[in-house]
FIVEX-311339 format. One record per residue: residue in three letters; x, y, z of N, C-alpha, C in turn. Coordinates in pm, whole numbers, padded with zeros to 5 digits, always signed. Atoms other than C-alpha are relative to their C-alpha. Layout:
BEGIN
alaXYZXYZXYZ/...
# end
This chain:
BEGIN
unk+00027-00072+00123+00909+07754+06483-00121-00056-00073/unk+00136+00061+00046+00644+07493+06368-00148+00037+00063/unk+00130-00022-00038+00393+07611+06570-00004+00157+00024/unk+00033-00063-00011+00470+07977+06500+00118+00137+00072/unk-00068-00032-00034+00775+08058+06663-00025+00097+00136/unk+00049-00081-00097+00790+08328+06977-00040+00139-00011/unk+00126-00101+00064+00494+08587+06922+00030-00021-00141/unk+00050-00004+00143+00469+08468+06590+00167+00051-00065/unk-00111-00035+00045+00863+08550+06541+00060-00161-00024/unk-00041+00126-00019+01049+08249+06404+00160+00020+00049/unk-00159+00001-00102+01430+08155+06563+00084-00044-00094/unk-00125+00076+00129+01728+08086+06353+00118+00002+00062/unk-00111-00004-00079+02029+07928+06508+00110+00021-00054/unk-00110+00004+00079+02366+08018+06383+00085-00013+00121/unk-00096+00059-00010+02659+07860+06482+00115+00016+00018/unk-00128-00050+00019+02996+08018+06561+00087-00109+00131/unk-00055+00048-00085+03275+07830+06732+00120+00104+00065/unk-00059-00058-00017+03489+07994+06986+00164-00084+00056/unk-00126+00070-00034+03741+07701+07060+00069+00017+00119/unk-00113+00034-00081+03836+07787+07380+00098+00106+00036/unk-00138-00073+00034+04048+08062+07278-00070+00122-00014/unk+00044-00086+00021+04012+08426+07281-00036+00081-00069/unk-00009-00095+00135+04129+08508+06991-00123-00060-00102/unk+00116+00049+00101+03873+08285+06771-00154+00022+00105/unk+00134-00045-00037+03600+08392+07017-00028+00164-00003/unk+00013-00168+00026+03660+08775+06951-00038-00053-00170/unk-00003+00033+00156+03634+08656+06556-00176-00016+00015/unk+00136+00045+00013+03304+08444+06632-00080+00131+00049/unk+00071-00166-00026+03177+08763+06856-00038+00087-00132/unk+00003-00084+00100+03232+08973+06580-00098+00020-00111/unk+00068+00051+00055+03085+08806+06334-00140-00014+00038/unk+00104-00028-00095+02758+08759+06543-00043+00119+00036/unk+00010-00204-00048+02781+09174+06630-00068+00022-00126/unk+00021-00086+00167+02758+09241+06227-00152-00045-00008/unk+00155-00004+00054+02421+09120+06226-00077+00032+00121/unk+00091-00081-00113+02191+09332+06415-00107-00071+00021/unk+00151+00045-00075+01867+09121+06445+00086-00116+00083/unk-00011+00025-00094+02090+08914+06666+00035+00048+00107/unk+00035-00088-00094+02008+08987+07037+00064-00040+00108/unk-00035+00045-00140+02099+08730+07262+00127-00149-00099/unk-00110+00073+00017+02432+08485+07234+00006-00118+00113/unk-00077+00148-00112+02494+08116+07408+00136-00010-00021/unk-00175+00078+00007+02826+08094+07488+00060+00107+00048/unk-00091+00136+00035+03119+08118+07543+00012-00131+00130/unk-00002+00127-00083+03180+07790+07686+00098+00019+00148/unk-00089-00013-00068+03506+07846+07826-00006+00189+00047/unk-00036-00114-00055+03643+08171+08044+00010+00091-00104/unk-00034-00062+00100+03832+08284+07796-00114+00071-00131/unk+00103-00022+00106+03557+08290+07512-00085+00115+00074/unk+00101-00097-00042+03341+08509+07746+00043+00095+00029/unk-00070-00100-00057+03575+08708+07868+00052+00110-00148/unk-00028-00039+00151+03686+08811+07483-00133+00082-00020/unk+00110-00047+00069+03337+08817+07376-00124+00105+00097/unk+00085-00125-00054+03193+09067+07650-00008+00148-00031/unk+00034-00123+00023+03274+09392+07537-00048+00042-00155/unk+00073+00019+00135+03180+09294+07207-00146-00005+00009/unk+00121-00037-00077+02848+09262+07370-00048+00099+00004/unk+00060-00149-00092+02794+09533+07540-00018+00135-00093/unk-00043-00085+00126+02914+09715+07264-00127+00033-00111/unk+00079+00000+00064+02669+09564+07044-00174-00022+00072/unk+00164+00073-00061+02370+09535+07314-00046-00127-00028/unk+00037+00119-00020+02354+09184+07259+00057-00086+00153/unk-00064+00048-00102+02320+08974+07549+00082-00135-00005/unk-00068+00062+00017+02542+08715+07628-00039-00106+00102/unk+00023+00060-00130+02458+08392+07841+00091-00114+00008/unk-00101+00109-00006+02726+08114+07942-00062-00096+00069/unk+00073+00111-00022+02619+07776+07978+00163-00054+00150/unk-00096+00060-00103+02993+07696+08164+00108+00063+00018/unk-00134-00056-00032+03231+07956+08208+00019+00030+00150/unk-00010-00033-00119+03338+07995+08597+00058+00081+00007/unk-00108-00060-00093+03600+08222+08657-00064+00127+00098/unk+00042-00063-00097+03569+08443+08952-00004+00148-00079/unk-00038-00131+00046+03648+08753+08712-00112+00030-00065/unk+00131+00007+00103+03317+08715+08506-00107+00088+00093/unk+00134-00027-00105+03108+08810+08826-00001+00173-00016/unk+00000-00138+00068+02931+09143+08742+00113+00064-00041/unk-00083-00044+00092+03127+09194+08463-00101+00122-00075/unk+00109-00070+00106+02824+09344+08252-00099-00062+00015/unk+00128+00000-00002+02479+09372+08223-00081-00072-00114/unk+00001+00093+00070+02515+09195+07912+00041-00114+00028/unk-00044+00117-00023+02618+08882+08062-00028-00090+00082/unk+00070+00115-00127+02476+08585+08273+00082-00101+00000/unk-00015+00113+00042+02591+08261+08335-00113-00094+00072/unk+00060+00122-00077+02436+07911+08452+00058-00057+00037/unk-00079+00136-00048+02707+07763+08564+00070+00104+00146/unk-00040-00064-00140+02840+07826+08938+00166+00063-00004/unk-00139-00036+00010+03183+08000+08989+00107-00063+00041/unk-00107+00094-00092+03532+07880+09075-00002+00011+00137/unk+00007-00070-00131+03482+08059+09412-00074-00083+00057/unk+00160+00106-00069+03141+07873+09471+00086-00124+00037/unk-00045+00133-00015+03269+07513+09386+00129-00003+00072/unk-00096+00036-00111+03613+07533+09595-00066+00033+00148/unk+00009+00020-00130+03408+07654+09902-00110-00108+00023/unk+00152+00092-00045+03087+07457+09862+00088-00158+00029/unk-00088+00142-00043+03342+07135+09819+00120+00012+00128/unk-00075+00047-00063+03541+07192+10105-00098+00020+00148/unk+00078+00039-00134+03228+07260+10329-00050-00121+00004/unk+00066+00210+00001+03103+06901+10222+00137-00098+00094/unk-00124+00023-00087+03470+06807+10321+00025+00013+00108/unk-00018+00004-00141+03497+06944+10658-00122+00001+00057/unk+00108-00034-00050+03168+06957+10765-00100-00150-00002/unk+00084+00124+00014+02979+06639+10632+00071-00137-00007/unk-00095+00126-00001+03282+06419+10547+00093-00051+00128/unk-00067-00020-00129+03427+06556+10846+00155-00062-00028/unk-00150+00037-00004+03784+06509+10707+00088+00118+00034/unk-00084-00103-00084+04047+06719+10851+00086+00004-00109/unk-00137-00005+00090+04327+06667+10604+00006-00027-00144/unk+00018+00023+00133+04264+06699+10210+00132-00044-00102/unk-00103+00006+00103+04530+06593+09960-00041+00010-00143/unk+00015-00061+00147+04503+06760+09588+00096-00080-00073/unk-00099-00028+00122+04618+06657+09294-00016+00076-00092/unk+00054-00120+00062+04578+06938+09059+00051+00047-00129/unk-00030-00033+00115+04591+07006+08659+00057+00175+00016/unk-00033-00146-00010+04802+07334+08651-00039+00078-00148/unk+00091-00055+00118+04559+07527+08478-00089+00114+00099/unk+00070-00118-00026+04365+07816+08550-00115-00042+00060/unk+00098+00057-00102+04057+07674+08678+00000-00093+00054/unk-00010+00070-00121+04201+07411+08883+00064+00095+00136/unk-00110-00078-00123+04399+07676+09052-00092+00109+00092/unk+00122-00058-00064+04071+07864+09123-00088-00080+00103/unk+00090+00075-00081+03885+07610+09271+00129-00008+00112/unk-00082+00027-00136+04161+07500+09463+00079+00107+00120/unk+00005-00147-00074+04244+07848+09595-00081+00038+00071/unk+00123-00052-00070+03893+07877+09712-00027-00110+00123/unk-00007+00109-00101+03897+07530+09862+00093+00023+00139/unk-00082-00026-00068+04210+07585+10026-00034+00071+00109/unk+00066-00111-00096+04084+07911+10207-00092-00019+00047/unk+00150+00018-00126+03825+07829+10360-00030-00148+00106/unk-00050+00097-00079+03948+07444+10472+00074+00044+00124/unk-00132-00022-00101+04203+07611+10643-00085+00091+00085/unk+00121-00100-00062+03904+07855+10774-00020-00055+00114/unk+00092+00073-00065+03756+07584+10903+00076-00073+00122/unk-00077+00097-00063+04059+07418+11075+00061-00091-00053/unk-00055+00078+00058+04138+07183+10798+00186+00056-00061/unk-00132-00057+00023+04489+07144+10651-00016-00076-00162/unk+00076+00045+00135+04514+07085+10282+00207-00032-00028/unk-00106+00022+00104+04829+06937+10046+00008+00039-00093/unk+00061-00015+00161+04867+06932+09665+00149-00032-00081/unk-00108+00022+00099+05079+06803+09438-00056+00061-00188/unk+00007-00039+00109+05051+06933+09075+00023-00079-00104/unk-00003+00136+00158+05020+06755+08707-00012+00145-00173/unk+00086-00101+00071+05042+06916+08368-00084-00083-00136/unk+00121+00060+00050+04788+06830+08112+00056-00120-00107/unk-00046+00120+00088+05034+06569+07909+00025-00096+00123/unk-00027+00134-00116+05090+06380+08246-00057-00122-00070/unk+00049+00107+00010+05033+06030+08173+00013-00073+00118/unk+00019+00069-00077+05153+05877+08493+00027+00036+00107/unk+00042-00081-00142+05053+05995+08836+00087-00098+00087/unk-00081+00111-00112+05235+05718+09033+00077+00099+00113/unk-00091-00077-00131+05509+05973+09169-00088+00096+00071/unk+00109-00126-00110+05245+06267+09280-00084-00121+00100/unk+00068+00094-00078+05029+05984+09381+00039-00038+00184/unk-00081+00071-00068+05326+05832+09603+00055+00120+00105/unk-00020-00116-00105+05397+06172+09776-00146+00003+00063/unk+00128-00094-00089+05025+06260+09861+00012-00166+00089/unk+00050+00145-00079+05003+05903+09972+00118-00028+00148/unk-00098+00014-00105+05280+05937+10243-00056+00130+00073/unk-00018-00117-00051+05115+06244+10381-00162-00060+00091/unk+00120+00074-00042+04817+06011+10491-00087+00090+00062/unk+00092-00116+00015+04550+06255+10410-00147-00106+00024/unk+00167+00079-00025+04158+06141+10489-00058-00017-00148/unk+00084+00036+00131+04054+06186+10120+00147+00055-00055/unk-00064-00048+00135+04223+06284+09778-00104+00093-00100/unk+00064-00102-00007+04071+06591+09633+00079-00075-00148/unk-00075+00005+00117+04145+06517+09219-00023+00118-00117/unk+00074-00088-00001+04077+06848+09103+00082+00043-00202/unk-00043-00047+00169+04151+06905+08667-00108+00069-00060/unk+00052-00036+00109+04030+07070+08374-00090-00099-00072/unk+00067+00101+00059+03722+06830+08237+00038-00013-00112/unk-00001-00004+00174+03779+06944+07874+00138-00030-00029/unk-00146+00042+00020+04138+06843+07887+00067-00092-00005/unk-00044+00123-00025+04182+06531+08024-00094-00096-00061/
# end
């Protein structure tokens, strides 16, 4: 903006939080819609938030770009909508071709936040290990787990080549 902004237009950032949640990212959307000289939207972070705030979009011809939402459901959703971040689809196959292919392990063991995008990745992983010839495990955790010992103590009797630890970042 100090030197003029883009073609001589200056930028003004405003600020809405969508938490995560659909319902306060249809709110923030909203809010953001009512004013027409905005065009283009960062966010939402999460699935949810983008998934809320797309037809609010589209609606309002503003575009929408996600810095980290994956889910496989996002993919040409709208013409208002991009992301930068790769899908759950991508990252479960791209990590289980590193796995059978470069690590050359045959037998994966999961432990896995039961959550919506661990269950994606690991769905995608899964399918295509098993594509490949691999065989996969998984024990499950939910996001108050504090102590893994017993899942641990099962995958660990199933004497797997690696441990696949596959959660929600923003959670744990």
């Amino acid at each position: 903006n100090e030197t003029g902004g883009i073609d001589g237009k200056k930028i003004e950032v405003i600020y809405k939080d969508g938490g995560c949640n659909s319902s306060a990212a249809t709110s923030a959307m909203q809010k953001l819609a009512s004013d027409e000289k905005i065009k283009v939207v960062i966010g939402g972070f999460c699935d949810s938030e983008s998934l809320a705030a797309i037809p609010i979009a589209e609606e309002n011809k503003i575009f929408l770009l996600s810095s980290r939402s994956s889910s496989a459901d996002l993919i040409n959703i709208s013409k208002y909508f991009a992301r930068i971040y790769p899908s759950n689809n991508d990252q479960g196959s791209v990590l289980s071709e590193i796995a059978y292919n470069d690590k050359e392990w045959k037998k994966v063991a999961v432990i896995q936040e039961k959550l919506d995008r661990p269950l994606n990745i690991f769905e995608a992983f899964k399918s295509n290990f098993e594509l490949m010839g691999g065989e996969v495990v998984k024990e499950e955790f939910s996001a108050e787990t504090s102590d893994f010992s017993p899942a641990l103590t099962k995958l660990k009797k199933e004497e797997s080549d690696a441990i696949f630890v596959n959660i929600e970042t923003s959670s744990i």
